[in-house]
C-alpha positions in Angstrom: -13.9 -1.7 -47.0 -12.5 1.4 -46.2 -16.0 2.4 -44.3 -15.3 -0.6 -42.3 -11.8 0.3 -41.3 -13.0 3.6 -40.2 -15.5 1.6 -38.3 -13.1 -0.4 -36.6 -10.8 2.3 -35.6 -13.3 4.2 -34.1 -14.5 1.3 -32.1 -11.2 0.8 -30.8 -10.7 4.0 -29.7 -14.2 3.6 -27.4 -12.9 0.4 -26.0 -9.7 1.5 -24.9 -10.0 3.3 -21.4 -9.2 7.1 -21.6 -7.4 7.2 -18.4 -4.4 5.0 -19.3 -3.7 1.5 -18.5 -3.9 0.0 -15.1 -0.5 -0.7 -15.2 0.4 -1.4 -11.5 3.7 -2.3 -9.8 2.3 -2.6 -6.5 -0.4 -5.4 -7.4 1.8 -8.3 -7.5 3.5 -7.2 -4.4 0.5 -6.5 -2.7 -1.0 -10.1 -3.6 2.1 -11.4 -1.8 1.8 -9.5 1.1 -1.8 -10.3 1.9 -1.5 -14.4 1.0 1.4 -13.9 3.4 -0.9 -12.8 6.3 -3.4 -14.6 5.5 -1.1 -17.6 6.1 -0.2 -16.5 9.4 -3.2 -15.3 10.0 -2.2 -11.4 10.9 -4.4 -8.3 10.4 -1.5 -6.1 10.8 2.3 -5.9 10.1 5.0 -3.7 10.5 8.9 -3.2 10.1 11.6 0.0 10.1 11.7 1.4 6.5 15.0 -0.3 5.5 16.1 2.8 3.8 15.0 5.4 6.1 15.8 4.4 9.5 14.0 6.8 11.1 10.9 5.9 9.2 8.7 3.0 10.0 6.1 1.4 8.0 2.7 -0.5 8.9 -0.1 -2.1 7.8 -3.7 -3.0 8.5 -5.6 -6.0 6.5 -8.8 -6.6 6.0 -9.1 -10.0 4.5 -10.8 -9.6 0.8 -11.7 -6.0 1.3 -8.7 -3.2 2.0 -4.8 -2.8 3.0 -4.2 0.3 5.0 -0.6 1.1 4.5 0.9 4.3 6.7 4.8 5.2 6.5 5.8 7.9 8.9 8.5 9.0 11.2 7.9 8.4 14.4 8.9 10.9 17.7 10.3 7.5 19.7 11.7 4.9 17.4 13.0 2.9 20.2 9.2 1.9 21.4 8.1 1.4 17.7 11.4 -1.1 17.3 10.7 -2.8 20.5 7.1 -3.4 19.4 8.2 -5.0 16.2 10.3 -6.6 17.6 7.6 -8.5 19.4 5.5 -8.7 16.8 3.0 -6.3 18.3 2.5 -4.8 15.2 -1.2 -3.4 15.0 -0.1 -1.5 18.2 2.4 0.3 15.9 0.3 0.9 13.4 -1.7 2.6 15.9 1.0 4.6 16.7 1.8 6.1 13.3 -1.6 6.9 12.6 -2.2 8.7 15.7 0.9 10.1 16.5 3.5 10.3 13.4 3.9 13.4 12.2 2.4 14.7 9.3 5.7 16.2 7.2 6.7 13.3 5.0 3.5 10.9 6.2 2.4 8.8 3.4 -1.0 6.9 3.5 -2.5 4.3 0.9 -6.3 3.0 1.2 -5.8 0.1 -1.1 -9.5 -0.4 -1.0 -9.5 -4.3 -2.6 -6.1 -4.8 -1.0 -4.8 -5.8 -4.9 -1.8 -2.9 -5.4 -3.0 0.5 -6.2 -4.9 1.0 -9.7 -4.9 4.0 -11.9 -8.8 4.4 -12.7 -11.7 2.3 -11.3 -14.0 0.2 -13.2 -17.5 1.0 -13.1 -18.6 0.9 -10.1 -15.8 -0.4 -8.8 -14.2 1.2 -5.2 -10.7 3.3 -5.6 -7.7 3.7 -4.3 -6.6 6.6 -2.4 -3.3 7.9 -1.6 -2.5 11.0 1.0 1.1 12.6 1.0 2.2 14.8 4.2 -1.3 13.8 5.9 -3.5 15.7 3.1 -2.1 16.0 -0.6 -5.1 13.6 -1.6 -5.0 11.8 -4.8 -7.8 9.3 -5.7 -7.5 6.9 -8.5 -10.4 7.0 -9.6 -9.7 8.2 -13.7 -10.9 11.7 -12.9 -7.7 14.0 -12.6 -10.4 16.9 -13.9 -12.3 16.8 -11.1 -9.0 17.4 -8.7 -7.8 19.9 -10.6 -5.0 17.9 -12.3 -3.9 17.6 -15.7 -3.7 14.4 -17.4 0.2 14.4 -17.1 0.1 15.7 -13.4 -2.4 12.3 -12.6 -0.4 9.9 -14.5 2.5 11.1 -12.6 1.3 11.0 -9.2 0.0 7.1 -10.1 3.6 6.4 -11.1 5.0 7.8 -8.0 2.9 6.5 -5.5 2.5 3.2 -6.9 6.6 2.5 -7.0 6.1 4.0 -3.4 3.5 1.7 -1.8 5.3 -1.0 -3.7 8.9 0.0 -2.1 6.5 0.2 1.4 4.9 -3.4 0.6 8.4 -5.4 -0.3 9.8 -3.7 3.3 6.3 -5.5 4.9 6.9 -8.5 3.1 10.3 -9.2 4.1 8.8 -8.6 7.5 6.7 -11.3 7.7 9.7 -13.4 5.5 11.7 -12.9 8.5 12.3 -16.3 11.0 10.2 -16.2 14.2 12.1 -15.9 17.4 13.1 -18.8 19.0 11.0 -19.7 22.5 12.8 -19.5 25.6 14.4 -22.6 26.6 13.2 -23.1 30.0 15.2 -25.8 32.0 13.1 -28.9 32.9 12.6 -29.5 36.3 15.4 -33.1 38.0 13.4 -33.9 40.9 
């Protein structure tokens, strides 16, 4: 009996993945945020970070396959707010990947578009996060091979994760928002 208990334990110590759990804040958010699009059919979306108003956020979709998600601050809000404004919102996603600058630029390659993940499975594609345009992290379990400890990875998950969530909730209400109203245009009284 007690062989078998040893057995056990040590069987459940293989199963259980070394890299933590795959805990993820952003995943239901990011769920939301792609069905949304897909329901109005959008590749893109964007909006002004709604507690950072000189900040704007934006994001490219690829149906079933990655979210691209950029917050930056941008050297012309005005245009970015006037593109929003009319929905133009793959041109301002454009904008902040070409043009933002890179202090304080945060970039997520949620490569299933499901919220980032803390380790891949298998085979499985990873997500990638870069802070000020270069501080890489992937998620891929392998904090060794970054030069990170444990401790150091699991924090940078945490961080990032409640940030691309903060980034996807500001999308979603986006895309929650009413559309504008079309111009009434007078009918003609001949």
């Amino acid at each position: 009996m007690k062989t078998l208990s040893i057995l056990c334990l040590g069987l459940m110590a293989f199963v259980v993945p070394e890299s933590g759990g795959q805990d993820s804040s952003s995943a239901a958010k990011a769920a939301t945020l792609t069905r949304l699009m897909d329901q109005q059919k959008l590749d893109a979306v964007a909006v002004q970070d709604p507690e950072q108003p000189d900040r704007f956020v934006a994001a490219l979709y690829y149906p079933g396959a990655q979210l691209l998600v950029v917050s930056a601050s941008y050297a012309v809000p005005e245009v970015l707010r006037q593109k929003i404004a009319g929905r133009h919102y793959r041109d301002v996603y454009m904008d902040l990947q070409s043009s933002a600058t890179q202090q304080g630029r945060f970039f997520v390659m949620d490569l299933e578009a499901n919220g980032v993940r803390q380790t891949r499975q298998e085979d499985a594609a990873f997500d990638v996060t870069y802070q000020d345009g270069g501080n890489q992290a992937s998620f891929d379990g392998e904090w060794k091979r970054q030069k990170m400890s444990r401790a150091q990875y699991d924090a940078r998950f945490r961080g990032d994760d409640e940030r691309y969530t903060k980034m996807l909730t500001a999308l979603e209400r986006e895309l929650m928002r009413p559309s504008m109203p079309a111009a009434v245009v007078p009918k003609d009284r001949r």
